[in-house]
C-alpha positions in Angstrom: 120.5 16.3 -24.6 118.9 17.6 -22.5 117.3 21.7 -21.5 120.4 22.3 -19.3 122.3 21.4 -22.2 121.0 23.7 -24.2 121.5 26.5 -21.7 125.6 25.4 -21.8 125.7 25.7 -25.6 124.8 29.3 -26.0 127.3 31.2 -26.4 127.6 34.9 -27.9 127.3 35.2 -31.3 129.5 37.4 -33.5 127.8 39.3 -36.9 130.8 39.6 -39.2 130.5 42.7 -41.1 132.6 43.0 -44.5 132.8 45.3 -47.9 130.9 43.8 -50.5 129.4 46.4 -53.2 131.8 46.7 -56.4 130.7 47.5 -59.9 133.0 44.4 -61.0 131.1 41.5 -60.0 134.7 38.9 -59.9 135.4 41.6 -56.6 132.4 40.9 -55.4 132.7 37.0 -55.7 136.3 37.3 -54.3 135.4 39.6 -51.0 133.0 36.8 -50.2 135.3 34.1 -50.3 137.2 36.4 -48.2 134.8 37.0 -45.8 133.6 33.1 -45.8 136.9 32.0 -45.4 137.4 34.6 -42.0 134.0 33.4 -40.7 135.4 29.7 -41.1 138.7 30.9 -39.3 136.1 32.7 -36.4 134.2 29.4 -36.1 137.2 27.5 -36.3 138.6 29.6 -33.2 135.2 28.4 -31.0 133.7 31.7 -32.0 129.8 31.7 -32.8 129.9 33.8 -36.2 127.3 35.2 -38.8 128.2 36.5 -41.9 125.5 38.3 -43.8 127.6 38.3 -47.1 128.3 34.8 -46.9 124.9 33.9 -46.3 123.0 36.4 -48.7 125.4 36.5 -51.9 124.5 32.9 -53.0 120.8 34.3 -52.5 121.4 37.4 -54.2 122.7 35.6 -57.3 120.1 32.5 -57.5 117.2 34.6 -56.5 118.7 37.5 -58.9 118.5 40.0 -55.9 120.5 43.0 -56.3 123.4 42.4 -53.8 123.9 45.9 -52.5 123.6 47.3 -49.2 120.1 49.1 -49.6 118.5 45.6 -50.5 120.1 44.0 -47.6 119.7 46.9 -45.0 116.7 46.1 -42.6 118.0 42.5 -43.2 121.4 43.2 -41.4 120.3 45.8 -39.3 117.6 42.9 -37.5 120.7 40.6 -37.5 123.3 43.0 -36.0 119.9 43.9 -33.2 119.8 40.2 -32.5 123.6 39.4 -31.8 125.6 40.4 -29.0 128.4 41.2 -31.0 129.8 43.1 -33.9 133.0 42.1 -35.9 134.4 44.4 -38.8 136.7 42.2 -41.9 139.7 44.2 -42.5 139.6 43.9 -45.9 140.2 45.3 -49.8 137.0 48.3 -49.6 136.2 48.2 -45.9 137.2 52.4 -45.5 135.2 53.3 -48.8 131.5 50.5 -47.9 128.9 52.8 -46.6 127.3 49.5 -45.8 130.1 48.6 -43.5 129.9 52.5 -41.8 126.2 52.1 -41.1 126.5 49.0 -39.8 129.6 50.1 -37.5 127.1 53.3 -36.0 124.3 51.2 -35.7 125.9 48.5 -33.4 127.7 51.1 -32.0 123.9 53.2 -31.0 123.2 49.6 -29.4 126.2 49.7 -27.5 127.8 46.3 -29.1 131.1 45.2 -27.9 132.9 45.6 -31.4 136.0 43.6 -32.6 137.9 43.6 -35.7 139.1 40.7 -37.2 142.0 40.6 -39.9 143.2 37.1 -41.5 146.5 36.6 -41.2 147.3 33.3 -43.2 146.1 30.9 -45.5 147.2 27.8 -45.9 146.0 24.2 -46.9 144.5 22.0 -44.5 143.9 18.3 -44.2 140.0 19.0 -45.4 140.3 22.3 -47.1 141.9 25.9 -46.3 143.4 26.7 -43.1 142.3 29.6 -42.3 143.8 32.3 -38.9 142.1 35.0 -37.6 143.3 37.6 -35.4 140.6 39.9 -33.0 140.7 42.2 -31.0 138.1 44.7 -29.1 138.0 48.3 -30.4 137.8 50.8 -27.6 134.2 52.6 -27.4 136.0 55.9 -28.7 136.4 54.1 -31.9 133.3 55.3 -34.0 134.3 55.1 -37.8 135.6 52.7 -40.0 138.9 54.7 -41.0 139.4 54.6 -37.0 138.9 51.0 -37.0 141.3 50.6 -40.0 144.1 52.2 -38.2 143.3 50.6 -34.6 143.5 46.9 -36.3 146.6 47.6 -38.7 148.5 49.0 -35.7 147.7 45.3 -33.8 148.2 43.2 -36.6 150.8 45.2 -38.6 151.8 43.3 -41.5 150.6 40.4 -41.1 147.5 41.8 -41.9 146.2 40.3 -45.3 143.3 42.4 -47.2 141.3 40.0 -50.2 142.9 41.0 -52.9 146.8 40.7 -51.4 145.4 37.4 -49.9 144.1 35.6 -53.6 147.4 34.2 -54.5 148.0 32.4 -51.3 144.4 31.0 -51.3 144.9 29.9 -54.7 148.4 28.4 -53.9 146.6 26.4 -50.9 143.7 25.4 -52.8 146.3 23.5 -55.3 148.8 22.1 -53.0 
């Protein structure tokens, strides 16, 4: 390769922003396999994704980090600052994660195109999950996550999965 080449490959690259905090740690475990498994979908798709959770929950848990938001906060802030865009998981806790709201106004204060992403299906694959994703860009006007919530359930409708309706359908295609 050459520097030119180099110059082709980048491409935009996508933070993926997801609930994670809950007191019960197997919902925690279970909203990042959901959250892995929509990045996969993203990348899958030719989108350049990041997901924070994905990356920092194995840490958290060998490192014995605490896993919320206020550990992880100038962390994701930096990475949301150094991405071009911002990408909201539809998912099981996303209305209630003040994580997931701060993130949403600070990309927003920086003027980030932001998209939201909902999976909707799961199935098995010749070398693991198949995983598709939906996106789609949320108008500038869109400043909240309960605005967000309503703006991607009306373009996906019900075909929208969250993580916890999702779990029997990743654990039927994980055994076929």
């Amino acid at each position: 390769m050459n520097a030119g080449d180099f110059l082709l490959a980048a491409q935009p690259i996508m933070y993926v922003g997801s609930a994670y905090m809950h007191p019960d740690p197997s919902v925690r475990a279970q909203r990042c396999q959901m959250v892995t498994l929509a990045t996969g979908g993203l990348i899958k798709k030719g989108v350049v994704a990041f997901s924070p959770i994905a990356h920092s929950h194995p840490i958290a848990s060998q490192v014995d980090l605490d896993g919320g938001f206020e550990t992880w906060r100038y962390f994701d802030l930096s990475m949301i600052a150094s991405m071009e865009l911002f990408g909201m998981l539809l998912m099981d806790g996303f209305m209630e994660s003040k994580g997931m709201a701060e993130e949403l106004r600070y990309a927003r204060l920086l003027r980030k195109p932001v998209y939201v992403i909902g999976v909707t299906q799961i199935d098995r694959g010749e070398k693991g999950l198949g995983v598709h994703v939906e996106m789609a860009e949320v108008p500038f006007n869109i400043v909240t996550t309960e605005m967000a919530w309503h703006f991607g359930a009306g373009l996906f409708g019900d075909s929208i999965a969250t993580d916890s309706s999702m779990f029997p359908q990743i654990e039927e295609a994980a055994r076929d």
